[in-house]
N, CA, C and O of each residue as an XYZ file, in Angstrom:
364
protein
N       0.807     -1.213      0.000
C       0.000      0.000      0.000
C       0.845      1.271      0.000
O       0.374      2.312     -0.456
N       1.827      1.227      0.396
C       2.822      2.472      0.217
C       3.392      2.943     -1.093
O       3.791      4.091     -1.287
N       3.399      1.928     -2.013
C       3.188      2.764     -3.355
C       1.821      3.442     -3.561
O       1.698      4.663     -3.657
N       1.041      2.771     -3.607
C      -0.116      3.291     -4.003
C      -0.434      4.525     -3.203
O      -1.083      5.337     -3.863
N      -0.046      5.067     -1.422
C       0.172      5.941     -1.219
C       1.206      7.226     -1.775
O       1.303      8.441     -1.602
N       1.836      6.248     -2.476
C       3.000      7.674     -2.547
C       2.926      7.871     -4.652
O       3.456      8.781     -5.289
N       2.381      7.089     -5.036
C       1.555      7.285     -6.073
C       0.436      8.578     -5.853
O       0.711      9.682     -6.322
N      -0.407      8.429     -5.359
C      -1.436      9.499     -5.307
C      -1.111     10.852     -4.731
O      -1.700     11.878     -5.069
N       0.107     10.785     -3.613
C       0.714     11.633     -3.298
C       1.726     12.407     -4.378
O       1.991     13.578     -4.106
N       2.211     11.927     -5.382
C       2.627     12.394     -7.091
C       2.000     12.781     -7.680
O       2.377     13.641     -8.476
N       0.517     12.317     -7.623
C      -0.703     12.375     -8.791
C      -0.805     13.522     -7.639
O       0.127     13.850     -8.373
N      -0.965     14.398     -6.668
C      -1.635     15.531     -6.027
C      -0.544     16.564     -6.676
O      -0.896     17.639     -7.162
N       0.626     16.188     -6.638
C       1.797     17.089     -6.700
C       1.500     17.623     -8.299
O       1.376     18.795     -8.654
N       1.442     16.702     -8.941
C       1.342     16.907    -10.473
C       0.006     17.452    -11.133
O      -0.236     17.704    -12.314
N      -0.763     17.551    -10.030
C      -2.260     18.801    -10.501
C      -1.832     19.908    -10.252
O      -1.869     20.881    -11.004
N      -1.240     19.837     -8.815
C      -0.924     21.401     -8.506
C       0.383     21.920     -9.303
O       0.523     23.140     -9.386
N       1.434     21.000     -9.948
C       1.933     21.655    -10.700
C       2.469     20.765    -12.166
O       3.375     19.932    -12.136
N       1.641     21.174    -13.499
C       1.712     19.664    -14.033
C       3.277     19.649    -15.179
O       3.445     19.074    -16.255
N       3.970     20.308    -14.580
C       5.323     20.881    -15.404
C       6.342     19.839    -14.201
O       7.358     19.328    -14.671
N       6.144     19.687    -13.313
C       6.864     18.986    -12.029
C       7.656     17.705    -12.668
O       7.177     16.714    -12.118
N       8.766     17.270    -13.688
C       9.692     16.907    -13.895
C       9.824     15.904    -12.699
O       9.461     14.741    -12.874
N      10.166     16.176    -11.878
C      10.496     14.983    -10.618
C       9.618     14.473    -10.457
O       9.572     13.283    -10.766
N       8.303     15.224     -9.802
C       7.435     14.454     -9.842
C       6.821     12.980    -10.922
O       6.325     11.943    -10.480
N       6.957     13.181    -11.769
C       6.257     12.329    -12.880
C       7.462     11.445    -13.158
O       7.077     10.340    -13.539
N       8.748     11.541    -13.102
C       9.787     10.693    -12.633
C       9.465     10.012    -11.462
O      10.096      8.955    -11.484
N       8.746     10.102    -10.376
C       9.066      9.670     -9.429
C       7.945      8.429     -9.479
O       8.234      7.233     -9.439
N       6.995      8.826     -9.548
C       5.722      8.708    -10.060
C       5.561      7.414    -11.127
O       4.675      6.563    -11.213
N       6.666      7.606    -11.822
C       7.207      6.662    -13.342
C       7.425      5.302    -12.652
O       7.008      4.167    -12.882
N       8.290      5.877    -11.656
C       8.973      4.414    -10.664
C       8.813      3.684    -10.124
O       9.312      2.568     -9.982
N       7.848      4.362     -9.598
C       6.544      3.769     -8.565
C       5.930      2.854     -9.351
O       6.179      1.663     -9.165
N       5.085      3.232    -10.293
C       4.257      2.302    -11.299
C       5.032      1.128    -11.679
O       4.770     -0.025    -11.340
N       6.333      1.631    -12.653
C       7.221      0.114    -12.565
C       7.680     -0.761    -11.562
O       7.850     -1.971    -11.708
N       7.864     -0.142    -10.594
C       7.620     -1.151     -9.208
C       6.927     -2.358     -9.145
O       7.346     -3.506     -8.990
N       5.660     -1.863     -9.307
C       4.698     -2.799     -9.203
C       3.974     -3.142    -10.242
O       3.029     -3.913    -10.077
N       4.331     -2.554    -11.703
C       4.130     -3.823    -12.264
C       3.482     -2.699    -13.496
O       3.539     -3.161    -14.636
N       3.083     -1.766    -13.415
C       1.941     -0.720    -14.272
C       3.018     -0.089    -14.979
O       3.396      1.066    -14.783
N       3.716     -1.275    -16.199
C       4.024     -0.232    -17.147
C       3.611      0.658    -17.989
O       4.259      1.672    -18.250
N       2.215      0.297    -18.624
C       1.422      1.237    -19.375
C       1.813      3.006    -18.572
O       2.276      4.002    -19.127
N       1.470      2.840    -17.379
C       1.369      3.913    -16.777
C       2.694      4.488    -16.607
O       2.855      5.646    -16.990
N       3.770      3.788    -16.037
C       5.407      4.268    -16.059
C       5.471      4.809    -17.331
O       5.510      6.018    -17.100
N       5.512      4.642    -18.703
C       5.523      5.092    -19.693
C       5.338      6.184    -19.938
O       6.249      6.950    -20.251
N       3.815      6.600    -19.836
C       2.929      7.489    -20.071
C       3.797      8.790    -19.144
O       4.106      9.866    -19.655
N       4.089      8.407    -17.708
C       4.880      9.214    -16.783
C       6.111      9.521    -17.528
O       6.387     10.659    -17.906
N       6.979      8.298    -17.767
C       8.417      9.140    -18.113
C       8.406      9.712    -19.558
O       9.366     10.389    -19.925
N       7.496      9.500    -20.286
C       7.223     10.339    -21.765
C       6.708     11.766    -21.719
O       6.952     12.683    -22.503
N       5.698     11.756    -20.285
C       5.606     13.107    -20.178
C       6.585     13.629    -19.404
O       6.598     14.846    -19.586
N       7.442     13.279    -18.598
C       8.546     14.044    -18.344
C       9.897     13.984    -19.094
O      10.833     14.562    -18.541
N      10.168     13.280    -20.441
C      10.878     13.693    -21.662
C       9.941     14.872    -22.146
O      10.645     15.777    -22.594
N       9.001     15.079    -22.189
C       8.392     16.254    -23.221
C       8.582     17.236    -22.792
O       8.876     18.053    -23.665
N       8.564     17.767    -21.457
C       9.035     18.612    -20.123
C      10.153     19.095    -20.624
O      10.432     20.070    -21.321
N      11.065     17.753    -19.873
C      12.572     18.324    -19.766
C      12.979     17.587    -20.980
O      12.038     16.793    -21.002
N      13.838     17.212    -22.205
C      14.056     16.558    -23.087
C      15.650     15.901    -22.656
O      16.019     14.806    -23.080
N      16.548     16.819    -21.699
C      17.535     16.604    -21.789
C      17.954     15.643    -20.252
O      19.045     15.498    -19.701
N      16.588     15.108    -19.892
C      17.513     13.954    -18.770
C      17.527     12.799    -18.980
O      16.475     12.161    -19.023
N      18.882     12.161    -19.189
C      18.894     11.014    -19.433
C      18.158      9.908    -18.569
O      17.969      8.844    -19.157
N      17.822      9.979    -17.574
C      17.515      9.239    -16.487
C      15.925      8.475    -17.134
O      15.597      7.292    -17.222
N      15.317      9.537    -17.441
C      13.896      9.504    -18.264
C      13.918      8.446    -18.932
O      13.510      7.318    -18.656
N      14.699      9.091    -20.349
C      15.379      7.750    -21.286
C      15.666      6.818    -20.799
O      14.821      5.931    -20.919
N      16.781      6.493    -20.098
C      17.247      4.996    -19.512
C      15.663      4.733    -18.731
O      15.071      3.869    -19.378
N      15.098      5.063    -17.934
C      13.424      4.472    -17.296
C      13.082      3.959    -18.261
O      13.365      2.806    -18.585
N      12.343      4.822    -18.946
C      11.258      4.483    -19.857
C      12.003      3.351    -21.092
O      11.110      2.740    -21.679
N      13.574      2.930    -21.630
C      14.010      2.229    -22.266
C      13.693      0.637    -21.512
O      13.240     -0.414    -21.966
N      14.141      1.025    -20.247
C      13.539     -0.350    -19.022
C      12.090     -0.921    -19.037
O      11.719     -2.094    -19.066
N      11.407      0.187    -19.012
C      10.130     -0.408    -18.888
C       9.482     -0.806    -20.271
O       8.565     -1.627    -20.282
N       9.998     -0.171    -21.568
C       9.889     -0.665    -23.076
C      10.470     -2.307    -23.020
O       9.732     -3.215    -23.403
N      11.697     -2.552    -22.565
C      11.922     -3.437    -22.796
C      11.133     -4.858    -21.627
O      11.051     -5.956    -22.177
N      10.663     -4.782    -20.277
C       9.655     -5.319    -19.590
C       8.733     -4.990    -20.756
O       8.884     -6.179    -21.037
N       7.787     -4.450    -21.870
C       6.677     -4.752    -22.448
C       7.287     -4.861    -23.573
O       6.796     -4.196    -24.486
N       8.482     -5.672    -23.889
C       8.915     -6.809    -24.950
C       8.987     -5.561    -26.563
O       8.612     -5.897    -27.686
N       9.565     -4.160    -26.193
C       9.649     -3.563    -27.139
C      10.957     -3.589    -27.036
O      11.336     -2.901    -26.088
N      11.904     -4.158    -27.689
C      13.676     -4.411    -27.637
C      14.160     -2.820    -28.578
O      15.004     -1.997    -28.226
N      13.333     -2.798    -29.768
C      13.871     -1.274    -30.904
C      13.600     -0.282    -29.738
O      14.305      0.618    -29.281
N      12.958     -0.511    -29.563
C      12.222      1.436    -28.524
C      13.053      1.689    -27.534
O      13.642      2.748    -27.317
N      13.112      0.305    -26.690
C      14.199      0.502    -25.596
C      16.157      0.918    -26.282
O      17.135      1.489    -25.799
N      15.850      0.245    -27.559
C      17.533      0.833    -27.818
C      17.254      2.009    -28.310
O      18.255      2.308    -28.961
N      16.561      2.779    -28.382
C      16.816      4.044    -28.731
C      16.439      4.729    -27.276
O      16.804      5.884    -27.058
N      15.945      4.231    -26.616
C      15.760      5.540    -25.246
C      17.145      5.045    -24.795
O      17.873      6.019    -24.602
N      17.532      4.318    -24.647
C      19.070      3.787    -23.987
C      20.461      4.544    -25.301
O      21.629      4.862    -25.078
N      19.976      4.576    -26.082
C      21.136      5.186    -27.091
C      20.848      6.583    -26.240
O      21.414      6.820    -25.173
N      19.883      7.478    -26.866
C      19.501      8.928    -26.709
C      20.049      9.350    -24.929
O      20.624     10.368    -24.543
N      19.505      7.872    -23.962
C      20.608      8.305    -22.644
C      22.005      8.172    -22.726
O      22.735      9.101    -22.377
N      22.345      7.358    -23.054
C      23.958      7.596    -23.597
C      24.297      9.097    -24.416
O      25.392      9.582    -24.128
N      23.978      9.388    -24.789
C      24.275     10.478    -25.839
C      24.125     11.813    -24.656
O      25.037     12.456    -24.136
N      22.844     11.929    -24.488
C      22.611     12.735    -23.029
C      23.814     12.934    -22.075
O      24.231     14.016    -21.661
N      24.419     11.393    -21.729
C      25.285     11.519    -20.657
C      26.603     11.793    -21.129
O      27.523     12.234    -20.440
N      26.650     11.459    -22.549
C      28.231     11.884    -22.907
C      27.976     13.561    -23.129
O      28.762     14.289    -22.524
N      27.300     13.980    -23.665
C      26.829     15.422    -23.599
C      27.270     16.509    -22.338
O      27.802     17.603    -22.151
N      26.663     15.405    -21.654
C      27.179     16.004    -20.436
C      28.020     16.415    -19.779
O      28.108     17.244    -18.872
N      29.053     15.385    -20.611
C      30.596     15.329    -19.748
C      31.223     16.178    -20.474
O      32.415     16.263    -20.177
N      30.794     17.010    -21.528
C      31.386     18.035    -22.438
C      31.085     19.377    -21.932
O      31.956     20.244    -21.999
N      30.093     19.596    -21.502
C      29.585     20.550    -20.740
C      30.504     21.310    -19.637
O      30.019     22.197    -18.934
């Protein structure tokens, strides 16, 4: 029950502010936890549309593509986090 508490406690955060990046990351995690990838998805896609440049997103949502047996989708959110993180180190 403590996901599902701290699920709805994300889902409050993310009305009152629906730009909240962490939130919907956090939110993402939770769902894959227990099993609701449809929903992890939906979370870390809307927080790529947000922020575009965290890899973390990518690598999630490549994880939970590949748990719903999408192997292409997941190598490209896992490429695009790689790329992200070498990006980074140029910075």
């Amino acid at each position: 029950m403590e996901e599902t508490d701290a699920i709805a406690n994300s889902t409050r955060a993310i009305s009152v502010n629906p730009f909240n990046v962490l939130e919907y990351k956090k939110r993402g995690t939770l769902n894959a936890d227990i099993g609701k990838y449809k929903e992890a998805m939906e979370d870390y896609s809307k927080a790529i549309e947000i922020y575009p440049r965290d890899a973390g997103c990518f690598f999630n949502r490549g994880t939970v593509k590949l748990n719903l047996g999408d192997i292409e989708g997941a190598k490209e959110d896992f490429k695009t986090a790689t790329i992200l993180n070498l990006s980074a180190i140029d910075e």
